[in-house]
Every structure is written in C-alpha cells, then in structure tokens.
C-alpha positions in Angstrom: -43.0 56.1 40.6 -45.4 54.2 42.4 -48.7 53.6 40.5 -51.6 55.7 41.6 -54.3 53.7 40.2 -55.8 50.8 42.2 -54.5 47.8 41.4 -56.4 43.8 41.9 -54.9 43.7 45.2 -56.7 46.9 46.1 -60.2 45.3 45.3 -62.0 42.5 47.1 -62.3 39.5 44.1 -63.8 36.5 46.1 -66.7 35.4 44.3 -66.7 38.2 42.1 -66.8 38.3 38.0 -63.5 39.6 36.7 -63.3 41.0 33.4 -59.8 41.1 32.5 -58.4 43.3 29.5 -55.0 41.1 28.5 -53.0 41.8 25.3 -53.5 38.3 23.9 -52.4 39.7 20.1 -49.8 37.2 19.2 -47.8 36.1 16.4 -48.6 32.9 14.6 -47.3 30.9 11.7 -49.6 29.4 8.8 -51.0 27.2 10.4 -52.2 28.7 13.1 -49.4 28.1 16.1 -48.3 30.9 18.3 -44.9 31.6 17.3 -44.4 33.8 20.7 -46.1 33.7 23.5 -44.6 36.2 25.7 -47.4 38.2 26.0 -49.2 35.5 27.2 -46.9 34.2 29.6 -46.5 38.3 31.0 -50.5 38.3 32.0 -49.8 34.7 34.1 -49.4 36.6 37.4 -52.9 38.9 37.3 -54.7 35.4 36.2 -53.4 33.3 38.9 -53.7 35.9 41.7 -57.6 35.8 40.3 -57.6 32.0 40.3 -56.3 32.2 43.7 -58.6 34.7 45.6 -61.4 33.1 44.2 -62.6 35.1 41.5 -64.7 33.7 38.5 -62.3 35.2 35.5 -63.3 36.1 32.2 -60.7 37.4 30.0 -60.9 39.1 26.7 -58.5 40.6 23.9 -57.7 41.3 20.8 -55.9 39.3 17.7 -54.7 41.4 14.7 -57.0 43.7 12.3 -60.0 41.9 11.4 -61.7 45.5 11.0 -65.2 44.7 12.7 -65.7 40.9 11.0 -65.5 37.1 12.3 -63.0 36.5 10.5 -61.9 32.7 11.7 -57.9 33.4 10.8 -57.8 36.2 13.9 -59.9 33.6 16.7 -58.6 33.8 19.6 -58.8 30.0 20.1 -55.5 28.9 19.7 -54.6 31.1 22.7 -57.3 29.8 24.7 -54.9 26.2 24.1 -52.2 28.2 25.3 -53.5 29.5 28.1 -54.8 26.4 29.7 -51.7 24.7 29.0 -49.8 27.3 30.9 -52.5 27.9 34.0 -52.7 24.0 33.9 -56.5 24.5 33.7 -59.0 24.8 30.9 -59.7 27.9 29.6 -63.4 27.5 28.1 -63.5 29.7 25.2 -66.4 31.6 23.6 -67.4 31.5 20.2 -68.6 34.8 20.1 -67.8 38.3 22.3 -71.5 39.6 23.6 -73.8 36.9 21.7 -75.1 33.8 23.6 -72.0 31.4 23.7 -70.3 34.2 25.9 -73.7 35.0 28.1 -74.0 31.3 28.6 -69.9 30.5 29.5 -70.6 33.5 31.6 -73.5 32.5 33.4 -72.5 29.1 34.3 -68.9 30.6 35.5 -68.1 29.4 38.7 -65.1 30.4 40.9 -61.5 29.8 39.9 -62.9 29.2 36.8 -61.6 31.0 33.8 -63.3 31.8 30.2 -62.0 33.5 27.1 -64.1 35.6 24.6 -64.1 35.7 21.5 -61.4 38.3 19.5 -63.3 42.2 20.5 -62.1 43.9 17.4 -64.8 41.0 15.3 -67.0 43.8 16.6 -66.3 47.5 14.9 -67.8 48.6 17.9 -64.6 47.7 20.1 -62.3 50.6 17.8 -65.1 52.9 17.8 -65.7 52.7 21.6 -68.7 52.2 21.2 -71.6 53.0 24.6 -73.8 50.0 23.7 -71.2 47.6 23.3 -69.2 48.7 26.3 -71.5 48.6 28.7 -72.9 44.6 27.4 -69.2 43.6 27.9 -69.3 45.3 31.4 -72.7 43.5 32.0 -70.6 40.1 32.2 -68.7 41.2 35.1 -69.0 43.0 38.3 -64.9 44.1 38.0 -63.1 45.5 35.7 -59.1 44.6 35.5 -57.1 46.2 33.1 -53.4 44.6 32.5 -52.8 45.1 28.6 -49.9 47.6 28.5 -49.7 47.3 24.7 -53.6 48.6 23.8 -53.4 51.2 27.0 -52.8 54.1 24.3 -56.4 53.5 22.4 -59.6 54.4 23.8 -61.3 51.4 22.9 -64.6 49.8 24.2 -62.5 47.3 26.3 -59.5 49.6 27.0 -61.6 52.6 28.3 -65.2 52.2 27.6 -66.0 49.3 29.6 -64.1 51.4 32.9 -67.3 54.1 32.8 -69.8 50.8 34.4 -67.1 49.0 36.5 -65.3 49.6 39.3 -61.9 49.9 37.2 -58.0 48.5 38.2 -54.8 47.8 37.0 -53.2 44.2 36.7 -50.0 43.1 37.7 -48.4 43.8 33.7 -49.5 47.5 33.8 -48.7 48.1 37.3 -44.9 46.7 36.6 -44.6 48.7 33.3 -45.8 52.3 35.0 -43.6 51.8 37.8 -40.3 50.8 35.5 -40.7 53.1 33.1 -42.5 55.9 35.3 -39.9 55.5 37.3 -36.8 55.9 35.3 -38.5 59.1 33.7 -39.3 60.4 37.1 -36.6 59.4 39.4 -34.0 58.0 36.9 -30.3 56.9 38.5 -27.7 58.8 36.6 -26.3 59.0 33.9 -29.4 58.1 32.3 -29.0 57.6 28.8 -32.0 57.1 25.8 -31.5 54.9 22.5 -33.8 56.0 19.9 -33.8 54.1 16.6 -36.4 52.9 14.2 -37.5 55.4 10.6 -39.0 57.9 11.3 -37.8 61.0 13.0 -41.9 62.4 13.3 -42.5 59.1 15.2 -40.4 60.4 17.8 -40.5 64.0 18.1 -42.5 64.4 21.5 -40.1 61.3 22.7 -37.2 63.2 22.0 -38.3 66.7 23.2 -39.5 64.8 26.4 -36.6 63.1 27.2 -34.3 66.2 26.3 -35.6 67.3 30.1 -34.9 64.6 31.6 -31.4 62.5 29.9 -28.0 63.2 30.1 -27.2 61.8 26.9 -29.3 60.8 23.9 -28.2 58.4 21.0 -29.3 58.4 17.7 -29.5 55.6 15.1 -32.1 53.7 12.5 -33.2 55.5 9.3 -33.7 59.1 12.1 -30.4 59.5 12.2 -30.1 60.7 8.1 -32.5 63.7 8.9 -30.7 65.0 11.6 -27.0 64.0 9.7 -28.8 66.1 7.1 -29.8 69.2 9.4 -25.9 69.0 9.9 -24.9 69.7 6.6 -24.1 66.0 5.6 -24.8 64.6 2.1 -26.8 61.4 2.9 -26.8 59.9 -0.7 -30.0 58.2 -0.7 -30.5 57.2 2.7 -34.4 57.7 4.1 -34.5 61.6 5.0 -37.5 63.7 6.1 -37.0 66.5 4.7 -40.2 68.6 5.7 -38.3 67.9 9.6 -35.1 69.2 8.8 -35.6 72.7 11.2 -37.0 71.0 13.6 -33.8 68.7 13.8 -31.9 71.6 14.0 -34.4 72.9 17.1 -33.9 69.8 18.9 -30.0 70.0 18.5 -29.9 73.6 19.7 -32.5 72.8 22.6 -30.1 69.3 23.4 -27.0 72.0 23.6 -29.1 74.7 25.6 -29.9 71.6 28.0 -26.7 70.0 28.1 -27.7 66.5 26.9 -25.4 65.3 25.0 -26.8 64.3 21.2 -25.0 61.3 20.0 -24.9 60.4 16.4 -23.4 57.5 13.7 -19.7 58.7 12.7 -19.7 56.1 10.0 -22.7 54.0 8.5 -23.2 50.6 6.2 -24.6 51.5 3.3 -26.2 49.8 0.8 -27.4 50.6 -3.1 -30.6 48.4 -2.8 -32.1 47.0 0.4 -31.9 43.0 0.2 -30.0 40.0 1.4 -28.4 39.9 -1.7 -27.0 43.9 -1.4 -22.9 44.3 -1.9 -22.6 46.6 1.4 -19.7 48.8 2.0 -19.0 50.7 5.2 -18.7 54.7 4.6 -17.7 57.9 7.2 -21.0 60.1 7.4 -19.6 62.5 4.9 -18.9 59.8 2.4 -22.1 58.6 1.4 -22.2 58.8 -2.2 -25.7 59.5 -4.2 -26.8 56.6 -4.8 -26.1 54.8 -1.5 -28.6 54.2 1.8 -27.4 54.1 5.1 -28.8 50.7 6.0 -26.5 50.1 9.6 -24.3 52.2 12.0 -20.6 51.0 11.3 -18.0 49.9 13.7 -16.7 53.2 14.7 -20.6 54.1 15.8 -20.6 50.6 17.4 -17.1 51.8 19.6 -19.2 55.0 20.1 -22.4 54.4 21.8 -20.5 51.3 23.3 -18.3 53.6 25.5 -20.7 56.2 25.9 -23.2 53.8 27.6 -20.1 51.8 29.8 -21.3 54.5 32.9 -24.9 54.7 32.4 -27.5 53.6 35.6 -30.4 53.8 33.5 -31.4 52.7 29.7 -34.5 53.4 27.7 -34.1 51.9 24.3 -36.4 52.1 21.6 -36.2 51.5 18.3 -33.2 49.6 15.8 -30.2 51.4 14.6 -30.4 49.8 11.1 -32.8 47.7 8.8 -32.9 44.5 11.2 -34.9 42.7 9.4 -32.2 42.3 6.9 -29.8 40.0 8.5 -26.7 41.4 7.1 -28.1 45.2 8.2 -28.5 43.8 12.3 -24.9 44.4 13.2 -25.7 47.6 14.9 -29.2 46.6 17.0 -27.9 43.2 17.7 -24.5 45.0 19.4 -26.7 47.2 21.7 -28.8 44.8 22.9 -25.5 42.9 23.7 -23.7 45.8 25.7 -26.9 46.6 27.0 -27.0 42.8 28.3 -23.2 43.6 30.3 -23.4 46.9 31.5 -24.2 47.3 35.3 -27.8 49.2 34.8 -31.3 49.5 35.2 -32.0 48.7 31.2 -35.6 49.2 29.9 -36.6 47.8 26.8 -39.4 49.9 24.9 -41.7 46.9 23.0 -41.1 46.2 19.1 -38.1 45.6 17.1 -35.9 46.2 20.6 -37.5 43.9 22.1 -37.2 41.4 19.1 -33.3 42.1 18.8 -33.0 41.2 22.5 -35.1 38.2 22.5 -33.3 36.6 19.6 -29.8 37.7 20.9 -30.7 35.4 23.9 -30.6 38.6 26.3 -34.0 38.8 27.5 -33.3 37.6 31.1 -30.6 40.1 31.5 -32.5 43.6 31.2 -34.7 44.5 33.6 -37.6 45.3 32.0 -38.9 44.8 28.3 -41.9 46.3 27.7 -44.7 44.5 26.4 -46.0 47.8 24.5 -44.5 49.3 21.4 -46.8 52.0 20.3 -47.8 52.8 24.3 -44.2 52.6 26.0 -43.8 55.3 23.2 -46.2 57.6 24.2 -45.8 56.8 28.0 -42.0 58.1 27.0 -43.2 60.8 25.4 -45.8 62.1 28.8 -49.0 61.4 27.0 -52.0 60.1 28.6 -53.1 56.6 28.1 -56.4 56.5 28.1 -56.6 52.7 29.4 -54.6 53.7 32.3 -56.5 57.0 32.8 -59.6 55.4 33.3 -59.0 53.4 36.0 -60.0 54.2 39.6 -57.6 56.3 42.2 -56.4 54.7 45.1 
C-alpha cells in the first residue's frame, strides 16, 4: 500500500523551518547513557534528506513519563550527544520546549542546521493536546514533518495538534512502516501467517478479529494462549487466564473456523510454580497442568509446531512473546521464533516491543524485513484503527 499522505519529498524544504516529530524515547542506564539507540538511528534518513535540501531542522520528542514537569532525569540532552555524533554535526539543544532558549536557537537557525527541544511531555499541555501550546510549537516552523511511528496512535499537541497550523507530512520512518505493514494487511503474499503473543488476550481482540479477514493461519502463544486453552475445556492450573473473555474466545474460534484460518495453539507448555530465575520448571501436555502450576513457555512440541506451520509462509506479522521473556529460562519459545523467522524465505514484519527485543538480542535484526519501531501503534495499525498522527497529515 503505497502511502497516501505527502511525504518531505512532496514539499519544497529549501530555506524552510522544519519541525520534525521523531520518537527520540530511548532506554538509558543509571547514569544517563542510551542503552539503544535504534530509534535514533531509524529517523537518520528524514534528518539528512533535511540537511541536504537545505532546510533549517528543528526536531522535537518525547523521553519517558515525566507527567507535565522538568524533570532533569527524562532531558533529552543525552540524545542531542547522540544525534550529532551520528549526523557528524552538532545538534544545539534547547533548555526548554516553547520558552526563550528554544525561540532564541530557533531564531538564529540557519540552513543545514539542526536544533533539538527540550522533552514535550515537561509540558502537560503536549498529552492534553493542548490549542495554545500547539500552535507556539507550530510558530517555530513553517513545516511540519511527522516521522515518529511509535507516538502516531496519541493525539498529542506534537503528534496531531501542531498538523491544524502547518502544512503537515510524513517522514521517511512513517512512510516505510505504512507501506510494510499496510502492505502485508492489504496485499499480503500467501500464506500469510500472524504470531500473536504477549498477556493479555483484551490487548488483542480487535488484532485478532482483524486479521481473522485477512490470515490464513494464526498462532497463538504468551500468557493469551491460557484463556483460549480454557474456552477449550483445558484445566490451566494457575496459569494467567481472563476469565471475563472466555465466550469471546470461543467467538473468535468459531469465527476462525467459519473463515477457514487456521487457529494454532501450544500442545504442551513449561510450567512453572513461581515465576523467577530460581523456579524448578517442568515441561507438561496442555491437559496436564496441575493447580498449582503457570504456564510460563510453549514446550518443544509447540516449538516443532509453529516451526513447520510457518516453513511455507510469504508473509509474517509477529507480535508479542510466547512466554515470560524476561525470565531467561522462560525465552525458549520467543527466542526460537525469532530464529525460524530469521531462515524462512519471507516477507517477516516485526511489530515493536518484546518481538522486537527477542530479535535484536538473538542477533537477527538484519535478517527480517521490517521491525517496527512502534509497539502500542503497529498494534492498532494491525488492528485498522486510525492513527491520529498519520491522519492528520496532508493528502497527496
């Protein structure tokens, strides 16, 4: 699907002030260095095609929950260091968002120059989408470029707000993620297969019921899995379990059926009595988890499962672990799909958060095609809902 937004290239930049949205909310350790700086790397291409065409750039973002303070812990400094290491330029950095450090960088701005403000969300205003606030960020520029995929999903005074006073595109990062992912909801190549993982069943009820038009096969794993092993008439011991979703687990199997997608879940599971490093684990068939026992992993038969069922596929969404993975001895499962994900002949889309982390850290990052830089918004773009930092933007 190709984008139907205007994107940078569809806008003249030369001599123009470029406010640039980027998704600079990065993980750091105590003291302060980014730990990964992917993110950061991923909004390199809009920047430079800005540097390039002569454009005077002022980027801004957001860094954790400071909830509306200046709180110094969530600056954005240590990306500014980042940044200008990586554009081999110096990225002046405001200490402030709207106040007069950024009016004064701003002012004296000149082209191929590039300036960071300070973190938006030290304003409550940014969350609240605030008019007033909005349209002084939008006073700073006469352009308005959104390329953070990973905020697209809140209407915020930088995501959306600012789009109302600007002549409004896309960046390179959000053009890239609406075509991948548009495209392999659209127009996948078949058999397209969906992994869905992670707690929570509720997170992913319009995800499933979405993609139940449009898969041939969906596979089930994570802490999900136990409600709909449940709707099937399995004792799950202990294992997480909503149980206020149990008929609509049953809907979506009979809907999958009526469809003819194919519903894949674990045939045997890891299980655990508490959920530590230290936890004796044993590895159970789905109808012997005993009471006190938590599925914590997808066992080996599960593994052998999935692994042939996704040996054919074209196209991959996958989103979400199939076990606790922050546990080492409970990654088995989400380490072994990113790995046959990283050897099957397919367009393989990786949908932000603990995914993403499980191929990064398996070393298989270069070999999918696409890993989103959104958790939360990949979500809901899988799902068919509107981002409202994507809707705002001008039509081509």
């Amino acid at each position: 699907m190709s984008i139907n937004k205007k994107t940078i290239e569809d806008i003249n930049v030369n001599d123009k002030k470029v406010l640039v949205r980027c998704d600079f909310n990065v993980p750091q350790d105590e003291q302060g260095n980014i730990t990964d700086d992917r993110r950061i790397v991923e909004t390199l291409k809009t920047i430079k095609y800005l540097i390039d065409n002569n454009a005077r750039v002022i980027l801004c973002s957001h860094l954790g929950r400071p909830k509306g303070e200046f709180k110094m812990q969530y600056s954005l400094k240590p990306v500014a260091k980042r940044l200008s290491e990586l554009l081999g330029q110096e990225v002046k950095m405001a200490t402030d968002v709207i106040g007069e450090s950024a009016q004064s960088l701003v002012d004296s701005l000149q082209p191929k120059e590039v300036m960071l403000l300070e973190n938006v969300r030290f304003h409550k205003e940014e969350e609240e989408n605030n008019e007033e606030f909005s349209q002084k960020l939008a006073s700073f520029a006469d352009i308005y470029v959104n390329d953070a995929f990973g905020t697209a999903h809140r209407a915020h005074a930088s995501t959306a707000g600012v789009a109302k006073f600007l002549p409004a595109v896309a960046g390179y990062l959000i053009e890239k993620e609406i075509e991948v992912i548009g495209g392999a909801l659209d127009n996948p190549q078949r058999p397209f297969i969906a992994i869905l993982g992670g707690k929570k069943v509720s997170d992913k009820i319009g995800v499933i019921e979405n993609l139940i038009d449009k898969a041939d096969s969906i596979i089930i794993g994570g802490g999900m899995a136990y409600t709909f092993l449940k709707a099937e008439g399995y004792e799950i011991g202990n294992s997480i379990c909503e149980m206020d979703k149990i008929d609509l687990a049953l809907s979506l199997i009979e809907k999958a059926k009526m469809k003819n997608v194919k519903l894949l879940f674990p045939v045997d599971v890891v299980c655990a009595k508490q959920i530590n490093e230290e936890a004796d684990a044993i590895c159970v068939d789905v109808g012997n988890i005993q009471g006190d026992l938590s599925g914590v992993d997808i066992g080996p038969k599960t593994i052998e499962l999935f692994k042939k069922e996704l040996q054919n596929a074209k196209t991959v969404i996958w989103n979400g672990p199939m076990g606790v993975f922050e546990i080492e001895k409970f990654a088995n499962g989400t380490n072994e799909i990113a790995k046959v994900l990283s050897q099957i002949n397919a367009i393989t889309i990786i949908g932000g958060g603990d995914s993403a982390l499980a191929v990064e850290k398996g070393g298989y990052a270069d070999k999918m095609t696409h890993i989103s830089t959104g958790g939360g918004a990949s979500l809901e773009y899988i799902e068919g809902k509107v981002l409202p930092g994507i809707d705002c933007l001008n039509n081509k």
